[in-house]
C-alpha positions as CSV (number, residue, x, y, z in Angstrom):
1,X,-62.6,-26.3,64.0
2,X,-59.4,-29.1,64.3
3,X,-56.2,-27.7,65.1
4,X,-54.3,-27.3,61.8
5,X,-56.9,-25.6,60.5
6,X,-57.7,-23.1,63.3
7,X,-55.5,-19.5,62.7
8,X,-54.7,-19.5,66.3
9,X,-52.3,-22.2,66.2
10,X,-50.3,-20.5,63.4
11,X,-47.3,-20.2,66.0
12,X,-47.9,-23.5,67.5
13,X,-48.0,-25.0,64.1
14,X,-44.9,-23.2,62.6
15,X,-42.8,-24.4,65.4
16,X,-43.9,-28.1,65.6
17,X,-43.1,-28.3,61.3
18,X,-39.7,-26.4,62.5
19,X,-38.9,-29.1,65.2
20,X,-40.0,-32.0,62.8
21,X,-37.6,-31.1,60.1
22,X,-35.2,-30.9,63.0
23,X,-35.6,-34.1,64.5
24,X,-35.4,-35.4,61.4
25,X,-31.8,-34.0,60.6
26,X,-32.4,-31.5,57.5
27,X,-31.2,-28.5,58.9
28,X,-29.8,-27.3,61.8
29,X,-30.9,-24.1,63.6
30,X,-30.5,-21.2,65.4
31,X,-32.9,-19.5,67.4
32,X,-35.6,-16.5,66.7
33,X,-38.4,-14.3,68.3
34,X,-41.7,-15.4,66.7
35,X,-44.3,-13.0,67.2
36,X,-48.1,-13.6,67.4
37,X,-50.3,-10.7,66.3
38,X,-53.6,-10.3,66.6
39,X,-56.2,-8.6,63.9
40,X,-55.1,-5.3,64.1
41,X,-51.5,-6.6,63.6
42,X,-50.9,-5.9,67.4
43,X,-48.1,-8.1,68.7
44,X,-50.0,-10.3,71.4
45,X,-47.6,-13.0,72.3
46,X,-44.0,-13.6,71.2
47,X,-42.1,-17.0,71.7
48,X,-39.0,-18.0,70.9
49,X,-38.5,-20.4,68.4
50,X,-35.4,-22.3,66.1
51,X,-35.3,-20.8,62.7
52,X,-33.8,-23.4,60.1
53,X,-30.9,-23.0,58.4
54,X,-30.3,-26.0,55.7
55,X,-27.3,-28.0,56.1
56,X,-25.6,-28.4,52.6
57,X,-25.5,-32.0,51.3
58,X,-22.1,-33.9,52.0
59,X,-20.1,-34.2,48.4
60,X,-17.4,-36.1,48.3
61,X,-13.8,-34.6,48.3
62,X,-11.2,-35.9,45.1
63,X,-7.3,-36.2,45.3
64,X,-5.6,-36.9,42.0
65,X,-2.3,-38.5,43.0
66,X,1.0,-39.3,40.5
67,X,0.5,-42.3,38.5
68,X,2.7,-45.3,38.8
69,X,3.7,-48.4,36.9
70,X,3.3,-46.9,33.4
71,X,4.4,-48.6,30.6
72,X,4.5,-48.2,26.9
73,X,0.6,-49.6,27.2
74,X,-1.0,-49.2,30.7
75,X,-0.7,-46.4,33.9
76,X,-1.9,-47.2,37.6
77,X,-4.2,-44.6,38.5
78,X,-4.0,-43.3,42.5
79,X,-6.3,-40.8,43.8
80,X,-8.3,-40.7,47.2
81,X,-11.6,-39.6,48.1
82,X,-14.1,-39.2,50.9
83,X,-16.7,-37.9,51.9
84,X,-18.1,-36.8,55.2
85,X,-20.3,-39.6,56.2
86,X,-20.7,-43.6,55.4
87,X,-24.3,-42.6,54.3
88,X,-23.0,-40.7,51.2
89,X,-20.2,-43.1,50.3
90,X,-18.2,-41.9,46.8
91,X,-18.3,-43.9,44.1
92,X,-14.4,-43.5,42.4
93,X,-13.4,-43.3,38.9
94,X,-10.6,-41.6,37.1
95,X,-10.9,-39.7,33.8
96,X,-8.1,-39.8,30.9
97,X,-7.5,-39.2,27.4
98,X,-5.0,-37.4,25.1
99,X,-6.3,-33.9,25.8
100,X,-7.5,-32.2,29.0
101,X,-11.0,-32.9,27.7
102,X,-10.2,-36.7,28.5
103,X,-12.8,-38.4,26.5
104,X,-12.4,-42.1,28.5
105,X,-13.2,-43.6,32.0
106,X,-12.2,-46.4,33.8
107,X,-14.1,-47.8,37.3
108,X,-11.6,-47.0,40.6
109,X,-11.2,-49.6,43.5
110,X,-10.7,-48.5,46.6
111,X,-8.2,-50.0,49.2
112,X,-9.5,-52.3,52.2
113,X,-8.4,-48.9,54.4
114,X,-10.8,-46.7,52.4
115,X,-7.9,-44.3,52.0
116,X,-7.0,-44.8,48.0
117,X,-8.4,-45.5,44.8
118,X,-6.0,-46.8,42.1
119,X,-6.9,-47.9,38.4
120,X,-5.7,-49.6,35.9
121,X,-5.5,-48.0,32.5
122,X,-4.8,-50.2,28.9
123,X,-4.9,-49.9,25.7
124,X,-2.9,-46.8,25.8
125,X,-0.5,-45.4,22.7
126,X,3.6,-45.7,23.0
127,X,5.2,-42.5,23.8
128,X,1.7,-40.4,24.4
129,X,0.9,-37.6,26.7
130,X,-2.0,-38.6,28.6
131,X,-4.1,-36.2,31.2
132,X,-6.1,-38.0,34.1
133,X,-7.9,-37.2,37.0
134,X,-9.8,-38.6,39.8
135,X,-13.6,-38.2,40.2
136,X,-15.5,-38.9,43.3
137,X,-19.8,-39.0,43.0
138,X,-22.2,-40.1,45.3
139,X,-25.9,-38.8,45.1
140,X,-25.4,-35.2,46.7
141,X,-23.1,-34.2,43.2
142,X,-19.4,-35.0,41.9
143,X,-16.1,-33.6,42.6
144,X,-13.0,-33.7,40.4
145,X,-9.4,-34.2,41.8
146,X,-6.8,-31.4,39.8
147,X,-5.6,-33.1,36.5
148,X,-2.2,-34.6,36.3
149,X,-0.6,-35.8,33.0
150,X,2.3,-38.2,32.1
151,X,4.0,-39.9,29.2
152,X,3.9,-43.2,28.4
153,X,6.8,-45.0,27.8
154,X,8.2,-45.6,24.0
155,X,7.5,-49.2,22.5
156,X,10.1,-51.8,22.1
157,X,11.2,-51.9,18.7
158,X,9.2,-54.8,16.6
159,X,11.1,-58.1,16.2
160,X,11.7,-60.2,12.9
């Protein structure tokens, strides 16, 4: 009879998968008292072992900041986000529209720093309330920055 499938092992083996998913970052651990028992249920041998614990995928965090340079037509979008490791890098965008259901979005650039994401909006009405926010994604989920809103500024008058 191999090893894996001997009942012996049953200890052994639960603590080499518990070390493997260790070693290979997915959780972290604490330690526990596993107890071997024998037919009768009889506690034979007891060794102490890591018990995982999962470690909870890195989202990005989302800061909506006050827009700036808006005119009767476009807005500057500013937000920031992060997220806890270069491995799970945020993708940026920001949200907008009329209502606080937005409705449009528009790709964020992030500075050469990494430490904010601006947009440029157009295409938007004279003299309109507009909400925005920022939104941060990367594959563990997306995170939304608190909405902000502004008015855009009236049109010039039409010239003959």
């Amino acid at each position: 009879m191999n090893f894996w499938n001997n009942p012996e092992n049953d200890s052994l083996k639960a603590i080499i998968i518990v070390v493997v998913l260790v070693l290979a970052g997915f959780f972290t651990y604490k330690y526990l008292h596993l107890n071997s028992l024998d037919n009768s249920g009889k506690v034979i041998n007891t060794v102490q072992a890591p018990v995982v614990k999962e470690t909870p995928p890195s989202v990005p965090a989302s800061t909506t900041l006050t827009p700036s340079q808006i005119t009767g037509t476009t807005a500057v979008f500013t937000g920031k986000i992060s997220a806890t490791d270069q491995s799970n890098a945020a993708t940026p965008s920001f949200m907008y529209g009329t209502t606080p259901s937005y409705g449009q979005t528009v790709k964020g650039t992030v500075s050469p720093d990494g430490l904010m994401v601006t947009a440029t909006a157009t295409g938007l009405t004279c003299h309109t309330t507009y909400y925005y926010r920022t939104v941060a994604t990367n594959p563990n989920g997306r995170t939304f920055g608190a909405a902000q809103k502004f008015t855009t500024l009236a049109c010039a008058a039409l010239r003959k």
